[in-house]
Structures are given as C-alpha cells and as structure tokens.
MARVEXMAR-635666 format. One record per atom (N, C-alpha, C): residue number from 1; residue in one letter; atom name; x, y, z. Coordinates in pm, 1 decimal, always signed. Atoms other than C-alpha are relative to their C-alpha. Layout:
+-----+------+------+----------+----------+----------+
: seq : type : atom :       c1 :       c2 :       c3 :
+-----+------+------+----------+----------+----------+
: NUM :    a :   CA :        X :        Y :        Z :
...
+-----+------+------+----------+----------+----------+
This chain:
+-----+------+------+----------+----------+----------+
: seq : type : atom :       c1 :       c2 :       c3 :
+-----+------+------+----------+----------+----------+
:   1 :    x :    N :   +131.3 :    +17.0 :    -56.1 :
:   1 :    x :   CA :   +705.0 :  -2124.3 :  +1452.4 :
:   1 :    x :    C :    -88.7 :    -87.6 :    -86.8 :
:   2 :    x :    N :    +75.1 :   +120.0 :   +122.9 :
:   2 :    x :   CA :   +576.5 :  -2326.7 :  +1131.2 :
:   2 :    x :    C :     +4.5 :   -130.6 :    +64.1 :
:   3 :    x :    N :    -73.4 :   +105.4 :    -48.9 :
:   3 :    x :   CA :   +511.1 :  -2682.2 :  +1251.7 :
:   3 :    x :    C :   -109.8 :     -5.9 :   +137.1 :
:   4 :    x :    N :    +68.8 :    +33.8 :    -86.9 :
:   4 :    x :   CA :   +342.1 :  -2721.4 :  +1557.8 :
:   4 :    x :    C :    -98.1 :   +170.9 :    +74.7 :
:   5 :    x :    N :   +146.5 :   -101.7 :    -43.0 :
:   5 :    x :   CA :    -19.3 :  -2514.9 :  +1588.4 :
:   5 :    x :    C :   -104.5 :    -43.7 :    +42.9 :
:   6 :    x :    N :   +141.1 :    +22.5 :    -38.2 :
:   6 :    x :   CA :   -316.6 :  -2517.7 :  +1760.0 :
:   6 :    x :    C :   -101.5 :   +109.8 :    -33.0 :
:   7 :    x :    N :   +115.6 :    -31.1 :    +20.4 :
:   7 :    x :   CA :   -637.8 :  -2437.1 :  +1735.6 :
:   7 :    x :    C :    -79.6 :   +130.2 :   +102.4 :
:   8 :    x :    N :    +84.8 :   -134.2 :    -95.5 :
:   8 :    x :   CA :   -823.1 :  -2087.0 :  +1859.9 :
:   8 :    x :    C :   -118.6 :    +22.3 :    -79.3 :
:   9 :    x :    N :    +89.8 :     +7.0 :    +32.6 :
:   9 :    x :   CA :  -1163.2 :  -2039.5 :  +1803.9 :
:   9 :    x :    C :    -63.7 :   +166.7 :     -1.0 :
:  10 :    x :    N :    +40.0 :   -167.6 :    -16.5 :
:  10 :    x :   CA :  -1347.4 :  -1689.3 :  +1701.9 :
:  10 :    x :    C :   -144.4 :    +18.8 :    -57.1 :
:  11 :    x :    N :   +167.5 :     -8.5 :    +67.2 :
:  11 :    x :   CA :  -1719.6 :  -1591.5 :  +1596.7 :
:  11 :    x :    C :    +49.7 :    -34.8 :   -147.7 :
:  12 :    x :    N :    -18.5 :    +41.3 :   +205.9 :
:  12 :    x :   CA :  -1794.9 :  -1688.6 :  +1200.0 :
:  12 :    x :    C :    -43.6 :   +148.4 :    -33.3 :
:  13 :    x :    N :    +37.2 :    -90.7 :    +69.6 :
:  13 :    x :   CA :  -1930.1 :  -1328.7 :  +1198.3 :
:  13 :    x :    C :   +175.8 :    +69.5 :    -19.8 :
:  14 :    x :    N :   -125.9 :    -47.7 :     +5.2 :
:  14 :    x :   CA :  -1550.6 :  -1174.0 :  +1257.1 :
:  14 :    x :    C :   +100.1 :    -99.9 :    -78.6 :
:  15 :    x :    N :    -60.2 :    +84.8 :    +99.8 :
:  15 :    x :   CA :  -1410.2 :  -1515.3 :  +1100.3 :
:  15 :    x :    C :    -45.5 :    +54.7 :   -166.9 :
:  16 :    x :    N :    +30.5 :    -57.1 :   +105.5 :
:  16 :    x :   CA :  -1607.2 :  -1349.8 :   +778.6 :
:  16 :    x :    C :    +27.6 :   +126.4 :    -40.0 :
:  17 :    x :    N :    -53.0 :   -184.2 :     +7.5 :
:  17 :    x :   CA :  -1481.5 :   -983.9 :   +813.7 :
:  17 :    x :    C :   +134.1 :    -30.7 :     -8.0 :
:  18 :    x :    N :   -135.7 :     -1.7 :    +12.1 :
:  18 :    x :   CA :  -1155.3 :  -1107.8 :   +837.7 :
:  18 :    x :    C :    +37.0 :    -30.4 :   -171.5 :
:  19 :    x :    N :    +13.8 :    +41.6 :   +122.7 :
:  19 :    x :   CA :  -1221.8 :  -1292.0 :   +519.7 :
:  19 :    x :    C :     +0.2 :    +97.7 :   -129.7 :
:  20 :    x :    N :     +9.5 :   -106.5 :    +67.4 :
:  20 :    x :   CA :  -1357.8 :   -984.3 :   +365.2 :
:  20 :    x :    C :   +136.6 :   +101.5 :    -46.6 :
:  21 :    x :    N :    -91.7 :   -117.4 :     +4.0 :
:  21 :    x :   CA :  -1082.8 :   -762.6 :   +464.7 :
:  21 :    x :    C :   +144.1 :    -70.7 :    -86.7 :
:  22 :    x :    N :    -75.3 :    +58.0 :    +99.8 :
:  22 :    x :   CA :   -835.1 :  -1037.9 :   +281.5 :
:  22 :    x :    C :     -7.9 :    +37.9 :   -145.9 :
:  23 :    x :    N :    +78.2 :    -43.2 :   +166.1 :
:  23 :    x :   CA :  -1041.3 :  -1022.7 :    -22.3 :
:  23 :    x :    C :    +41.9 :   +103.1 :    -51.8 :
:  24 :    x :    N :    -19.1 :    -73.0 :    +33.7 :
:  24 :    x :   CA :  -1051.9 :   -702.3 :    -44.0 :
:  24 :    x :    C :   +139.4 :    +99.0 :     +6.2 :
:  25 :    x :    N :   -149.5 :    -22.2 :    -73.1 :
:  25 :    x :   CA :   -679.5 :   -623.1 :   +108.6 :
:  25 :    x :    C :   +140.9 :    -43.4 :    -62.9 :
:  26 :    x :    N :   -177.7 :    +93.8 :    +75.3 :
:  26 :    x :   CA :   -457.7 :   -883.6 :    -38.3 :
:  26 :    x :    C :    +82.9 :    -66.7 :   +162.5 :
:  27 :    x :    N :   -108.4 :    -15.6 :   -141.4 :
:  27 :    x :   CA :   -150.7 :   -976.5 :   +216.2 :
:  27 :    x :    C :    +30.0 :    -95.2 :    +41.6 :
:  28 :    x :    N :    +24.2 :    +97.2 :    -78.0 :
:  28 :    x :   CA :   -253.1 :  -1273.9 :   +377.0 :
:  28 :    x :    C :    -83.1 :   -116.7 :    -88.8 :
:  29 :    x :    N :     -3.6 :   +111.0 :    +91.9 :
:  29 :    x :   CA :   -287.6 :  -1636.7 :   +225.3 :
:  29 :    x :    C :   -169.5 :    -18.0 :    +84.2 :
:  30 :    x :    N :   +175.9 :    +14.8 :    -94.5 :
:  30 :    x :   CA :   -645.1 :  -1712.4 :   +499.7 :
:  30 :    x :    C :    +25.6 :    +64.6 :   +104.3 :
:  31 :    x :    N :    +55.6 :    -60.1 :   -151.5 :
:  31 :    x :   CA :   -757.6 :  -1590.4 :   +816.0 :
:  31 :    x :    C :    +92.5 :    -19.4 :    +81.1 :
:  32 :    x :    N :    -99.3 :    +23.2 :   -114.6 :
:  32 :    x :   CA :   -515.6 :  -1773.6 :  +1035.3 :
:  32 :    x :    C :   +106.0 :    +54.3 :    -54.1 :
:  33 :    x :    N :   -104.2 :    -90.4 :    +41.2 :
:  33 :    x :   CA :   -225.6 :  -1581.1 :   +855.7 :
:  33 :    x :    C :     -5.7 :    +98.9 :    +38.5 :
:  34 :    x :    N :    +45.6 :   -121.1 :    -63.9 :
:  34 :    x :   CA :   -401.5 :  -1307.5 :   +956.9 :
:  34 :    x :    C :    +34.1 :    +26.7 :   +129.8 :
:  35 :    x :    N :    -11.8 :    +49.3 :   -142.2 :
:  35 :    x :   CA :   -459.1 :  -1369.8 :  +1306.4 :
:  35 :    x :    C :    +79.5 :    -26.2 :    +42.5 :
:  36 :    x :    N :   -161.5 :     +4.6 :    -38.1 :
:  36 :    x :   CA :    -79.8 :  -1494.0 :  +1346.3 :
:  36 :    x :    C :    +19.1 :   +120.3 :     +5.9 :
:  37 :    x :    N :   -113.6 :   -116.7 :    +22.5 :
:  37 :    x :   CA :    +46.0 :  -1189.7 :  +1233.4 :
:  37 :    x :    C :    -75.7 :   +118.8 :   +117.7 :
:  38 :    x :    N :    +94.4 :   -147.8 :   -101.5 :
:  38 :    x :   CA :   -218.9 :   -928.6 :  +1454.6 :
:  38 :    x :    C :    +78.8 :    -79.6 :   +104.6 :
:  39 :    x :    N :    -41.2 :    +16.5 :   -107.9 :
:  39 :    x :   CA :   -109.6 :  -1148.4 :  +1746.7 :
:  39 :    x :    C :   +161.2 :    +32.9 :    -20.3 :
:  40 :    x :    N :   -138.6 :    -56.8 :    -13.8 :
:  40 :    x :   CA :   +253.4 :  -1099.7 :  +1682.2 :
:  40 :    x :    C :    +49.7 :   +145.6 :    +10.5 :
:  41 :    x :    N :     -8.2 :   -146.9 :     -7.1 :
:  41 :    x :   CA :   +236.3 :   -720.3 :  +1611.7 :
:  41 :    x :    C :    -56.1 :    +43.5 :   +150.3 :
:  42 :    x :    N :     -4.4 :    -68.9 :    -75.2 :
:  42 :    x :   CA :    +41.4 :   -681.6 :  +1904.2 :
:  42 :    x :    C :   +108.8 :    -48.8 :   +154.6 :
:  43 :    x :    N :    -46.8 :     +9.2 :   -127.6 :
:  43 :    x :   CA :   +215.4 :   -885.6 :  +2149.8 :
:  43 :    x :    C :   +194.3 :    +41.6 :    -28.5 :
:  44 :    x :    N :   -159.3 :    -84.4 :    +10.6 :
:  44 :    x :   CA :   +597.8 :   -723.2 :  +2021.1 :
:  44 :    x :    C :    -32.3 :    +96.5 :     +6.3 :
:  45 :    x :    N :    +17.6 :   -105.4 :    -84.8 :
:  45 :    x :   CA :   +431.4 :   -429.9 :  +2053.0 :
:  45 :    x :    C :    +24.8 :    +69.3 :   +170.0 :
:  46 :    x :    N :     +1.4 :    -22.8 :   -151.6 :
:  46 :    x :   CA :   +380.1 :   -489.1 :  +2427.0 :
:  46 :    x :    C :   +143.5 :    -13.8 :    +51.1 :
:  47 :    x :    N :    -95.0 :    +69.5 :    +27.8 :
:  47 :    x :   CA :   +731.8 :   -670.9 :  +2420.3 :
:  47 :    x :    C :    +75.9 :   +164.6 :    -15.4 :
:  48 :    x :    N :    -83.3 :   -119.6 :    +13.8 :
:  48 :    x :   CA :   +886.1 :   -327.0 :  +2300.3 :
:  48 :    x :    C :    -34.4 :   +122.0 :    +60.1 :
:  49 :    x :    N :    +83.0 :   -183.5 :   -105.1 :
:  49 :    x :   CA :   +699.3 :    -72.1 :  +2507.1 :
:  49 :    x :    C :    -19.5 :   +113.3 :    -88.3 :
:  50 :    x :    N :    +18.1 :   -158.1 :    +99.8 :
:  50 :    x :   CA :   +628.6 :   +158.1 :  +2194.3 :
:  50 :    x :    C :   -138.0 :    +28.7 :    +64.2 :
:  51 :    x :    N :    +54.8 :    -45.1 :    -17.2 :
:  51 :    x :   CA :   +441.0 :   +391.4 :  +2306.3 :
:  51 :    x :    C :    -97.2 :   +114.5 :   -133.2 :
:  52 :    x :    N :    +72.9 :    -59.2 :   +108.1 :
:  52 :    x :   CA :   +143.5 :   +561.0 :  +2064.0 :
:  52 :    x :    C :     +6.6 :   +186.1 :    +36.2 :
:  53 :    x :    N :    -25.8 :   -108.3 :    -34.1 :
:  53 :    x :   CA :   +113.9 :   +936.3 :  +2068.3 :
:  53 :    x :    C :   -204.7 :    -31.7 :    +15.7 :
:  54 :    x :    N :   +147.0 :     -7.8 :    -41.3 :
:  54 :    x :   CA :   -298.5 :  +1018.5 :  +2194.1 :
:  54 :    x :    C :    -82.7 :    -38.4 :   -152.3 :
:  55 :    x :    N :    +30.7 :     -4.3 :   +131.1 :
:  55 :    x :   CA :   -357.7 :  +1062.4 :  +1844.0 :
:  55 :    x :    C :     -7.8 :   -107.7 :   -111.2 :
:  56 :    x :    N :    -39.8 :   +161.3 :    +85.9 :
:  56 :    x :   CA :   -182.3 :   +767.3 :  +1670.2 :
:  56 :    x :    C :   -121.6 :   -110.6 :    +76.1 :
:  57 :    x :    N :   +119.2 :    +97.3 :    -94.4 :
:  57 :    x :   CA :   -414.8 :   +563.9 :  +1913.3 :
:  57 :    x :    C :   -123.2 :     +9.7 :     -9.5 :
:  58 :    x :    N :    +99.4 :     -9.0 :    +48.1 :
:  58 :    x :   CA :   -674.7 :   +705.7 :  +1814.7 :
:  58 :    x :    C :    -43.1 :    -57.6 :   -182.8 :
:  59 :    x :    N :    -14.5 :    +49.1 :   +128.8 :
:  59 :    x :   CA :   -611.8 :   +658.8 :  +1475.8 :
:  59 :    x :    C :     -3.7 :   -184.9 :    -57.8 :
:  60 :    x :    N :    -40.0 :   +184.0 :     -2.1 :
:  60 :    x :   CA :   -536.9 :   +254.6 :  +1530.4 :
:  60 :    x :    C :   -141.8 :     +5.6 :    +14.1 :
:  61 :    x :    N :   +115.0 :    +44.7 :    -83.7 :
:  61 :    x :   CA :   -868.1 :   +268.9 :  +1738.4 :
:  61 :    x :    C :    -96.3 :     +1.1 :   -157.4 :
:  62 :    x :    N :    +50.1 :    -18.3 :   +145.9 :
:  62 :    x :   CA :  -1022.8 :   +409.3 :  +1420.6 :
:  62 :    x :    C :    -58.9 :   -121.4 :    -63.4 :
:  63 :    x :    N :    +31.0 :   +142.0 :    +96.7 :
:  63 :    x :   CA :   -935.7 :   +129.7 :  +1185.6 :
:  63 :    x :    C :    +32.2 :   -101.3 :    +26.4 :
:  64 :    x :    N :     +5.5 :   +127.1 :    -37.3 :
:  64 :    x :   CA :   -953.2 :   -154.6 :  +1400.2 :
:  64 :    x :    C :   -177.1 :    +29.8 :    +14.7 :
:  65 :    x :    N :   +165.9 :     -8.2 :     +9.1 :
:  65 :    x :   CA :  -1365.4 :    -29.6 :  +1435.8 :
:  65 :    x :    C :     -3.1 :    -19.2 :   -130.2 :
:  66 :    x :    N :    +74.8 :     +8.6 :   +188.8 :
:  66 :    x :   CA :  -1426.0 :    +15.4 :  +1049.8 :
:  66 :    x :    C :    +40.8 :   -171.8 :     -9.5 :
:  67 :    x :    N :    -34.4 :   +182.4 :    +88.7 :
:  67 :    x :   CA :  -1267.4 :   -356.2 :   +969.1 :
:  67 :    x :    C :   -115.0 :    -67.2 :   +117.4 :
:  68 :    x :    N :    +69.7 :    +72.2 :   -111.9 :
:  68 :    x :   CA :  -1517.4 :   -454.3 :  +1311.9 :
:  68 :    x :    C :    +95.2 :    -86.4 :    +49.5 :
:  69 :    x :    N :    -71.6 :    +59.7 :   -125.4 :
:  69 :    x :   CA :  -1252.8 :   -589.8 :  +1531.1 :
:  69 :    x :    C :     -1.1 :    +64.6 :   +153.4 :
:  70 :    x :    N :    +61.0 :     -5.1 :   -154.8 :
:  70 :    x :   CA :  -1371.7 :   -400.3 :  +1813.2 :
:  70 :    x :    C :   -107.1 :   +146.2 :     -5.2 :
+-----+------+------+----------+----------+----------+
C-alpha cells in the first residue's frame, strides 16, 4: 500500500488531538500513520464480522470519547 496516496482532509482541532495522543502515546511516526492504521482496524474489523460483547463496546466507545474522536 506504500506508494500511491491521497489526500483526506479532517478538522485541525482533531488533526491536533491526534497529534497530542502521538506525543503523548508513542506508536505512530505522524497523524497519517495514525489514521491509516484506525482505518484499517476498523474496516478488517467490518471485513471479519467480530462481533464486540455490549460491554467491550462500550468500553471502545469510552476511549474513542476521552482521545475526542467522537
């Protein structure tokens, strides 16, 4: 997948939380490393039909609010 990318566009306030959560996180070289990888987890997620338990889902829901991604 290295090699031919385009361009997606996102607020600078969540472009800066992402930033943050690097900073403070580690993991990921910038933002778009980031952002690759969430889109891949979630769309093999969908891709594999795992299913969450009520709980686990809640739990995701959780700490995708605290980092402000939704």
């Amino acid at each position: 997948m290295a090699g031919n990318k385009v361009a997606v566009e996102i607020s600078k306030e969540l472009y800066e939380k992402a930033a943050k959560f690097i900073e403070e996180n580690g993991g990921f070289k910038d933002v778009a490393e980031l952002v690759e990888f969430l889109l891949q987890e979630a769309i093999a997620s969908e891709d594999e039909g795992v299913e969450l338990s009520p709980e686990d889902e809640e739990k995701v829901k959780e700490r995708l609010r605290s980092l402000g991604y939704i």
